[in-house]
Structures are given as structure tokens and as C-alpha cells.
N, C-alpha and C positions, 0 to 999 in steps of 0.2 A: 700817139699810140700806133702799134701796127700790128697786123696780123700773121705778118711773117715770122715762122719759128726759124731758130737758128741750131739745130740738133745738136752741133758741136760744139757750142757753146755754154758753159757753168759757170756761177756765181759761187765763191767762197763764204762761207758765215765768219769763218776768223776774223776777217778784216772788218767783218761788216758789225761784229760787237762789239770795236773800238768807237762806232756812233752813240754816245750818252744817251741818246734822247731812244726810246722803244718806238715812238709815234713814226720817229724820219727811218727807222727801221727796218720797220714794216712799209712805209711808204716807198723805200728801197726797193725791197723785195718784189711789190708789188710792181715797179719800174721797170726793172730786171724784166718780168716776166711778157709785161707789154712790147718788150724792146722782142721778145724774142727767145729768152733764155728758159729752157728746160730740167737745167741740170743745175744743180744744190751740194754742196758739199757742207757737211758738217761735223761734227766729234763731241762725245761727252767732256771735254779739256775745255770747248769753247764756250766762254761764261760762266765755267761750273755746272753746266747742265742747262742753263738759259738759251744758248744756242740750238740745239736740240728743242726747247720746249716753243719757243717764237717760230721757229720752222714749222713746227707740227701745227701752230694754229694757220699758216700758210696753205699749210698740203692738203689742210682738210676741206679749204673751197677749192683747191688746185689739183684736182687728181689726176693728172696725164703731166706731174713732173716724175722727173728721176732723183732721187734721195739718198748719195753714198755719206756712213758714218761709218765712224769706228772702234777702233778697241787697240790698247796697247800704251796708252799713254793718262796718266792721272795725274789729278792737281796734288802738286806738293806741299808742306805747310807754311810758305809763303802764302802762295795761292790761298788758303783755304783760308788765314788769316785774313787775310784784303776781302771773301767771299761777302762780308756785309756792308763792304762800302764799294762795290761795283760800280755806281752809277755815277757819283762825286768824282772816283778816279777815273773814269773814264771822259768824266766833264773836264778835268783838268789836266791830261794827259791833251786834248784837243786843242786847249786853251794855252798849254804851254809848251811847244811841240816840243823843246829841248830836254824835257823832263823823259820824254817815252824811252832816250837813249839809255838815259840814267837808270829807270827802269830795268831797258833790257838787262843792262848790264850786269843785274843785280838776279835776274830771272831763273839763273840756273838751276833756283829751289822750287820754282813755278809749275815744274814739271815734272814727272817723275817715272819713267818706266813699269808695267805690272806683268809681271810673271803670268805666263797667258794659261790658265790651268783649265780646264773644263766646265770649274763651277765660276772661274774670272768671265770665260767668254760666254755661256750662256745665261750670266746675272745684266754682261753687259747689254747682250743681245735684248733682253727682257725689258732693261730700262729704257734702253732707246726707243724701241718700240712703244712703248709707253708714252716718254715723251714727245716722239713724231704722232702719235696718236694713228698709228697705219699698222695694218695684220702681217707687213712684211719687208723688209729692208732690202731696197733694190740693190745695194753694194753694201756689204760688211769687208770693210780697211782694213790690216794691220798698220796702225799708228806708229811709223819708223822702227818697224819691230823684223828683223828677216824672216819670212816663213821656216829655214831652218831651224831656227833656234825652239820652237814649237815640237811639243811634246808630241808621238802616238796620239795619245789619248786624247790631244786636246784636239788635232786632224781630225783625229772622228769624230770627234764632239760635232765641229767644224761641218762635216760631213751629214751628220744629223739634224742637222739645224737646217740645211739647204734641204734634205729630204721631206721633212717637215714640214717645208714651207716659210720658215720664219726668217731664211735669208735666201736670197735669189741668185747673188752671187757674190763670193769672196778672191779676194784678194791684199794687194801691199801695197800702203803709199808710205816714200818716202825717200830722200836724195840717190842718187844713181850707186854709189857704194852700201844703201843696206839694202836694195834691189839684187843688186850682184851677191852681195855676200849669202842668199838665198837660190836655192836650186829651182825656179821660178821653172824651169823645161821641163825638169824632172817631178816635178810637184801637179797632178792634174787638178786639183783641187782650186788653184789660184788660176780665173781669166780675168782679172781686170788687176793692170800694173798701174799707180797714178805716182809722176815722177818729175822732176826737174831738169830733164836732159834736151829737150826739144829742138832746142838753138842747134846742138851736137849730140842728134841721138846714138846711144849706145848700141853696143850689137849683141850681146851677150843674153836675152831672149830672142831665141825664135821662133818658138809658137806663133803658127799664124791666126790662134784662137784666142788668143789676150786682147780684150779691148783695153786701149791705152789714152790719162788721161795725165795731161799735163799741166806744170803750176809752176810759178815762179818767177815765168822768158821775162817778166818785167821788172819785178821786185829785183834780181841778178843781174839783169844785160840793160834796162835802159836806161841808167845813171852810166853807165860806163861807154854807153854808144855815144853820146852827147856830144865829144867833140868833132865827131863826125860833121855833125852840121857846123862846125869850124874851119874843114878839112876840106876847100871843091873838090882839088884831084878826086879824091876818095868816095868822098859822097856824090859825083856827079857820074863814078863806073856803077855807082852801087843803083843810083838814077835811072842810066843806061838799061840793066839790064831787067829792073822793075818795072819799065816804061812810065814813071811815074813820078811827080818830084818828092823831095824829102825836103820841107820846109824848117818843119817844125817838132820838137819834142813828141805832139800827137802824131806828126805822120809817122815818125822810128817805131813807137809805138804802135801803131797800127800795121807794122811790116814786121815785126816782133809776134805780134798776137797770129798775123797770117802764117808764119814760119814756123809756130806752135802747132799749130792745125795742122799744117800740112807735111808736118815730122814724119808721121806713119798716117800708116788710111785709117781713114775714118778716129782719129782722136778726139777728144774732146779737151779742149780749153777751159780753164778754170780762170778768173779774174775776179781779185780782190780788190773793193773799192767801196767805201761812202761817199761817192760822188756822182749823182744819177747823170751826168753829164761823162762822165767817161764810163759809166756802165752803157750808156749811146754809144759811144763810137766805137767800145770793143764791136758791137751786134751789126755797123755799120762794116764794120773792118771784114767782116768775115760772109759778108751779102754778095762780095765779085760787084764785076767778073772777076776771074783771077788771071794773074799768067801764068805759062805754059809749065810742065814740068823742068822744064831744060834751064828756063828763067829761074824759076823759084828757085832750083838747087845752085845757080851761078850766085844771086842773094844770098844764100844762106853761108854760102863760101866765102863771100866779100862781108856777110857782117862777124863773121868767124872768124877771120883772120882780122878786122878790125880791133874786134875785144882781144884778142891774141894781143897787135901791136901794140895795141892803147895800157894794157897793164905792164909791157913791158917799159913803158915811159918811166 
């Protein structure tokens, strides 16, 4: 246990309701939070509302975390079919990893878009709320949804709900093209962007008012860094300028998660995992000292043009 918080650092629930068991769960969560982590990320999609409801018994002895959910994305009738055997597939989804592929691949009914209308977002407002069991939502997300596509009416809705008090701040998570395809500059209403560009952040906001929260750098880039530690030339400039070696799968990772942080100031990191040993070493990765600016952006360069050359194999 430690008593050091790690501010820019969050835990995902997505990942963490692929653990079957509720007990190792919550003993997760509880982990996370010992290591350091503050920040939560969760969505009415995850679980069917089970993610949202296992957080909120969380936050209620936890009151000094931070709580982003949100809105724009429902279960589709896949989904809603499988909603009473949750706990069996997820015990066998663990059991058989080769199945979760088969899964995804199948998943495209899982999900489903919802027309964000004023009575959609403040019904969803209401239930999250509900089930985090809190007076107020410290980030309400659009769920891969562009803020343009959002109606007048549903903005002020939007707008009401922050005056209100029932949301503290809104915002858009979702891959760099439905970021962009939104007038995020032009839109005051959105300060929190949460996005997967980190490794190569985008430029196309630049509000210096948007706190920015990143997801992904591993699930994307560290299956494809890999052969780096193959590669001395490569991996010994990339060594070079990190001041540090790259042994192992955990260290790329750990230079992945620091490269995430230190995209834009002050971001925050989001890490998905059932594995209270690398929910450790993200909170490790991110304690420093660090290197210098000059260093971090030479890395960022070298692992950049890395994933560059390596998909072009």
C-alpha cells in the first residue's frame, strides 16, 4: 500500500467487468486506489449498468475520487440478449481467451448509438447518478458521439444540467476522427476531450481550457513495439535517449504510459486491466523522476517512427 496519489492517473471499468468474479473486482478497485489512482472512468454500456452500479458502491466510502461516465452509446440486442448470463460469459471468455476474439467479432450488434435528444441525456444523467450513488457527475462523455452532431436543444439541455449542478463538466471521448469531426474550439460547453492520440497527439484543438484524458497508448502501440526489443540498433537510440534500459515488454510499457502523460500538460491516463500487478506498475511508471522535455519528445519520436516502420514490414 502507499500513500502517494498519482493525479494523472485512471482506471478504466470496461476492462475491469471482463473479471467474472465481483469479489476480485472490487478488490481491484480497491488496489487501484491504494497504488494511487483517482480517477475512474466508466459508461452506462459497461455491464449493462453493473459498471456504474459496483463503482458507486466504490465512491461511496471513496469520496476524494474523480468519476467520468457517459452518454451516447447503448446496448444493442445482442447485448441485452447475453444481459442474464453476464457472469458465466465472462467466466469463460477468461477461461478461453480465443473465444473473446470470436466474440468481438460478432459484437457489432453489442452496441448501438442513441440520438442524444434532451429527454436521452438527462434520463441518462439521472440514472447514472443513481447508480454511482453521488449528487453529481464530475465528467459527463459523449460516448464516440461528435459534439456537432447534437442538437440546440440538447446543448442547452447539456448546459442546464451543469447549472444545476448535476454535471460538473462535459465533454467527448472517443478516437481522434470523432474528436475532429466536432467543433470542440468552437463549442464552449466541452472542457474535457478523452481520446487515443497520445503516442501522436493531434492539433486540431486548441483551447488551452480542455483537460485532456487519454486511453488506449497500450491496448494500440504495445503489441506493435515488441519487436523493438528485437531490434538493438533501435531499441538502444530509443535507450539512449530515455536514460534508461528497455528490457522487457513491462518496460515499453511503462515508456508508453509515461508518453501518454506527458502528451499535453496535465492529462490524465486511463489504464485497463484485471491485473493488480500491472495496475502497480502503471502508478510506479508515472512516480519519476522523469526525463527532461527534450528527452521525452526525442522518445516519442523514436517510438513513432518505430510503429511507422514496423507496420510497414
Amino acid at each position: 500500500m502507499t500513500d502517494d496519489v498519482v493525479p494523472n492517473l485512471g482506471l478504466g471499468i470496461a476492462t475491469l467487468m471482463r473479471e467474472p468474479s465481483r469479489r476480485k473486482r472490487r478488490q481491484l478497485l480497491d488496489h487501484a486506489y491504494e497504488q494511487g489512482y483517482r480517477h475512474f472512468d466508466v459508461a452506462p454500456l459497461y455491464g449493462l449498468g453493473a459498471g456504474e452500479a459496483e463503482l458507486g458502491e466504490f465512491v461511496a466510502t471513496h469520496g476524494d475520487v474523480v468519476v467520468a461516465t457517459k452518454v451516447g452509446l447503448a446496448p444493442g440486442p445482442a447485448a441485452r440478449a447475453l444481459a442474464k448470463v453476464q457472469g458465466p460469459l465472462r467466466a469463460a471468455l477468461q477461461r478461453f481467451p480465443a473465444l473473446r476474439s470470436a466474440v468481438k467479432g460478432r459484437s457489432g450488434a453489442a452496441q448501438v448509438p442513441v440520438q442524444i435528444t434532451e429527454d436521452t441525456l438527462v434520463n441518462s444523467v439521472e440514472n447514472s447518478l443513481r447508480r454511482l450513488r453521488v449528487e453529481s457527475l464530475d465528467y459527463l462523455l459523449l460516448h464516440e458521439v461528435p459534439i456537432s452532431s447534437l442538437s440546440e436543444t440538447a446543448v442547452a439541455a447539456a448546459g442546464r444540467l451543469i447549472e444545476k449542478g448535476s454535471v460538473r463538466r462535459f465533454g467527448i471521448s472517443g478516437p481522434p476522427a470523432v474528436v475532429a469531426a466536432g467543433d470542440v474550439d468552437g463549442t464552449d460547453i466541452v472542457t474535457v476531450v478523452q481520446t487515443s492520440d497520445a503516442l501522436e497527439p493531434a492539433t486540431h484543438v486548441t483551447r488551452r481550457d480542455i483537460s485532456w484524458i487519454h486511453y488506449g497508448v497500450l491496448s494500440t502501440k504495445l503489441h506493435r513495439l515488441g519487436p523493438v526489443l528485437q531490434d538493438p540498433p533501435r531499441r538502444q537510440e530509443i535507450e539512449g535517449a530515455l536514460g534508461r534500459g528497455l528490457r522487457s515488454v513491462g518496460d515499453l510499457a511503462s515508456v508508453l504510459i509515461l508518453l501518454s502523460a506527458t502528451a499535453r500538460p496535465g492529462a490524465t491516463v486511463l489504464i485497463g486491466s484485471t491485473d493488480p500487478a500491472h495496475v502497480t506498475a502503471a502508478a510506479h511508471a508515472l512516480r519519476g523522476p522523469f526525463p527532461g522535455d527534450e528527452a521525452l519528445a526525442r522518445v516519442r519520436r523514436l517510438m513513432s517512427d518505430a510503429v511507422s516502420s514496423l507496420d510497414t514490414r
